[in-house]
Phi, psi and omega in degrees: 000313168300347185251354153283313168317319167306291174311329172304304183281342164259029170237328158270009143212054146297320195288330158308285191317307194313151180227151182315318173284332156311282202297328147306329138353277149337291182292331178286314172295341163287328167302312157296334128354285190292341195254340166313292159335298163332278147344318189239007162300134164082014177229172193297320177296346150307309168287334191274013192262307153309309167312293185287331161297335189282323206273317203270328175278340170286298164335283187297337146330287192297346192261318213267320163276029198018060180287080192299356205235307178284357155292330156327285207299317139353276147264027149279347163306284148301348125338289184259086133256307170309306171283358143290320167305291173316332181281322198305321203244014179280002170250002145323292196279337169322303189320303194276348149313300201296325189276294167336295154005268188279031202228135160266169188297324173298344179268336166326296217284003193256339173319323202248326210245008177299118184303180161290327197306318192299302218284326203281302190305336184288341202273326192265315180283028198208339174281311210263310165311312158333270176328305157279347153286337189266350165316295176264351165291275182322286143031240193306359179235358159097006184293123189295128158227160177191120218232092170272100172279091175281157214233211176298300158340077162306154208231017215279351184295304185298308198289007187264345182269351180265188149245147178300157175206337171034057185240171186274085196309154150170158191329327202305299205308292159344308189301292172309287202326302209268343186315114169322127227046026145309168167301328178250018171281347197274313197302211162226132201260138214253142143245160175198120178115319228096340176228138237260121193293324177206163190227145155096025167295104196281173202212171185270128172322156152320171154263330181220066161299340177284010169251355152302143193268142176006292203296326189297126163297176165302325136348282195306291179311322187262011195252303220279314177312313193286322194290335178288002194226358161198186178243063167253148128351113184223110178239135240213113173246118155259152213284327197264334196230341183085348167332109174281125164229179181213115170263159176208105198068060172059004211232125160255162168225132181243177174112001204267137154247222206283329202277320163336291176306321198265025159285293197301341188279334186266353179265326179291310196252002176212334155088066181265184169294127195293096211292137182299110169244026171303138188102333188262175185267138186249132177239134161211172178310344201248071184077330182277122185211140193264092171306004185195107190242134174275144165265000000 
């Protein structure tokens, strides 16, 4: 008991002694702390980050079970740590000089406080250029594809059905993914984020496949499946005509080119203006169904 009193009393008067400038103090180094994180997320520095937490939990080990030699060894270590980190890591920080740099001062402030909403739209505008250029590439050679973009509906029965890839899209990657006999061309490929999770994802049937028409593939029919079972996004190249469709909410719509799709993508996933699909052709479960579908 006495000696909890002791910790009582020396935490109210830690707590006495902060002064108004303690506490900016604080608060400005947690703030540059939390946006420093930020910053080297998703980068090599991130594992050296990790790296130091493990070397800084051996240490207090090593202090506490009175390990003299791994205490040595240690904090000789963190000595030159630092000045190991500026070598190991110098074209990171160079990066992130550069990028500060070249940022103007009304804008600093937004360098560092830039939301998740932001870094996820960035993520999405650099994604949707992707998809579509690879859209239209796959196109023009008449290559089969299926692009599931999830939306708020998790996808996780499917993405369990794939293999994982967690990548960066792009034409090149789509490219690989979709070549034909490859291992993952026949699936379907899951985004989340901007980025593409899994590849080779088999999907769920329509519910009232026997209204769909003839001519559509298997492709098409498992794009029409997804959209009816959740509200994602499903874009669809087809193997025989090279046709870009989308499905979407049980309804595919076909005829999109590059700049279409990546209207409609950018209205759906950025929440931009709603783009004109007047004119294309619609297949859905409510009846409209095209007893003669142009190719």
């Amino acid at each position: 008991m006495f000696g909890l009193d002791n910790i009582i009393q020396s935490i109210w008067n830690v707590l006495v002694s902060i002064r108004i400038t303690d506490i900016i103090d604080m608060a400005l180094l947690s703030y540059l702390i939390y946006h420093g994180i930020r910053l080297v997320r998703e980068t090599r520095a991130q594992q050296l980050i990790k790296g130091i937490i493990v070397l800084v939990a051996a240490y207090l080990i090593a202090v506490f079970a009175n390990l003299q030699t791994m205490r040595f060894i240690l904090k000789n270590c963190f000595q030159w740590g630092i000045l190991a980190i500026i070598i190991l890591f110098q074209p990171e920080l160079r990066r992130i000089i550069e990028k500060i740099g070249r940022t103007r001062l009304t804008e600093l402030g937004s360098f560092f406080t830039q939301s998740e909403d932001d870094l996820l739209a960035e993520k999405w505008n650099e994604a949707i250029d992707a998809i579509c250029d690879a859209s239209a590439d796959l196109s023009s050679t008449k290559t089969g594809a299926l692009i599931i973009i999830e939306q708020k509906t998790r996808l996780g029965e499917q993405i369990a059905t794939g293999t994982v890839l967690n990548c960066t899209p792009s034409a090149a990657v789509f490219g690989n993914i979709f070549f034909p006999n490859t291992p993952l061309h026949d699936g379907a490929v899951v985004m989340r984020d901007g980025m593409i999770l899994a590849a080779g994802c088999f999907l769920p049937k329509p519910q009232k496949e026997e209204l769909i028409a003839k001519q559509l593939g298997s492709r098409h029919r498992a794009a029409i499946g997804m959209s009816e079972n959740s509200d994602a996004l499903v874009i669809v190249v087809s193997e025989e005509t090279g046709t870009i469709s989308v499905a979407e909410n049980g309804e595919l719509t076909r005829g999109f080119s590059k700049d279409s799709l990546k209207k409609l993508l950018r209205t759906r996933l950025l929440a931009e203006q709603e783009p004109d699909t007047s004119g294309k052709e619609k297949n859905t479960f409510a009846g409209r169904v095209m007893s003669k579908w142009k190719k």
